[in-house]
N, C-alpha and C positions, 0 to 999 in steps of 0.2 A: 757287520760293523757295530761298535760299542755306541748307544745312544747315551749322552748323559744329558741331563738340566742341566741349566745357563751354572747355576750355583755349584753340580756336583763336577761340569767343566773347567772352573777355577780352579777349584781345587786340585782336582787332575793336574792343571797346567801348575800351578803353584808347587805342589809336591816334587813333577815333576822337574822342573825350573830349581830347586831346593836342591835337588840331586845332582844338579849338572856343576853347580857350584862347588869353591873348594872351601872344606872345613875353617870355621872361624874368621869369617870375614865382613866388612861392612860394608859389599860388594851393591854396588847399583849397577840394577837391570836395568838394560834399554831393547825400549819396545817400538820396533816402528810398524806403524798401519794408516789408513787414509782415515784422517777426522772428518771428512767430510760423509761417509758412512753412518748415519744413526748406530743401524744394528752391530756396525762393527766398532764401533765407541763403544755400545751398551757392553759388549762382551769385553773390552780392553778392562774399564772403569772395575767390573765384576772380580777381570784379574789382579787390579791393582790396591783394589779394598781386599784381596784373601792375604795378597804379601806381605803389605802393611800391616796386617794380624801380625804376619810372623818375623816382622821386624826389617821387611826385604826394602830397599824403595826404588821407584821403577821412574824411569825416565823415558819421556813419548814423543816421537819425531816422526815426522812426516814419513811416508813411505813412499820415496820417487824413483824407484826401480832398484836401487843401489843397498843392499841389505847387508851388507861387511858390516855396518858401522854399530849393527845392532846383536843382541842376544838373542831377540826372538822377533820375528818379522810375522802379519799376519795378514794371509792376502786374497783377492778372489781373484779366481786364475777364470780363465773360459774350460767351460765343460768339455771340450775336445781334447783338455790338457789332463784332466782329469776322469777318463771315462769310466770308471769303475766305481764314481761316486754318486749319491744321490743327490735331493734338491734338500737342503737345510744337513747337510752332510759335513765332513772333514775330515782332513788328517794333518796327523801329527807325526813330524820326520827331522829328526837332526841330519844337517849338511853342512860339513865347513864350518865346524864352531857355532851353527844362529840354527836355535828352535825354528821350525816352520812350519804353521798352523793356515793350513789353505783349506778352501771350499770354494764350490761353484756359483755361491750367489753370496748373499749378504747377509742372509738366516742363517746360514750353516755357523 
């Protein structure tokens, strides 16, 4: 599995998120994840300053199980949901139109 830094992760996700979108628009992402997470703020905020580079702007909502209402959802699942991942791990999966950036703990 691909390890990136917090910075070459944005990106990643930013690029990627860029791609999902359709040509020519002034399209606002929404992002839902739990703010009550340090580290999973620090990695949101990381994605929202790469967008804002590129002119994207990202709107952030709670994450309370219900992930329709967003583009890309980012979430810590239990490890038995994920067993083929490690500890500060992730992956990244399109399902049903909404990005989804899971990991087993709150590093990932």
């Amino acid at each position: 599995m691909q390890k990136f830094s917090v910075l070459g992760y944005s990106i990643f996700i930013s690029l990627l998120i860029l791609n999902l979108l359709p040509a020519n628009t002034n399209a606002q992402i929404v992002l839902a994840y739990d703010p009550n997470s340090q580290p999973v703020s620090f990695g949101v905020r990381s994605i929202e300053e790469e967008l804002n580079k590129l002119g994207v702007q990202l709107r952030k909502i709670k994450l309370d199980g219900k992930i329709k209402d967003a583009n890309i959802a980012v979430r810590v699942l239990a490890a038995k949901d994920i067993p083929s991942l490690n500890q500060e791990g992730y992956v990244i999966e399109y399902k049903n139109n909404v990005l989804l950036i899971s990991a087993i703990d709150e590093t990932g």
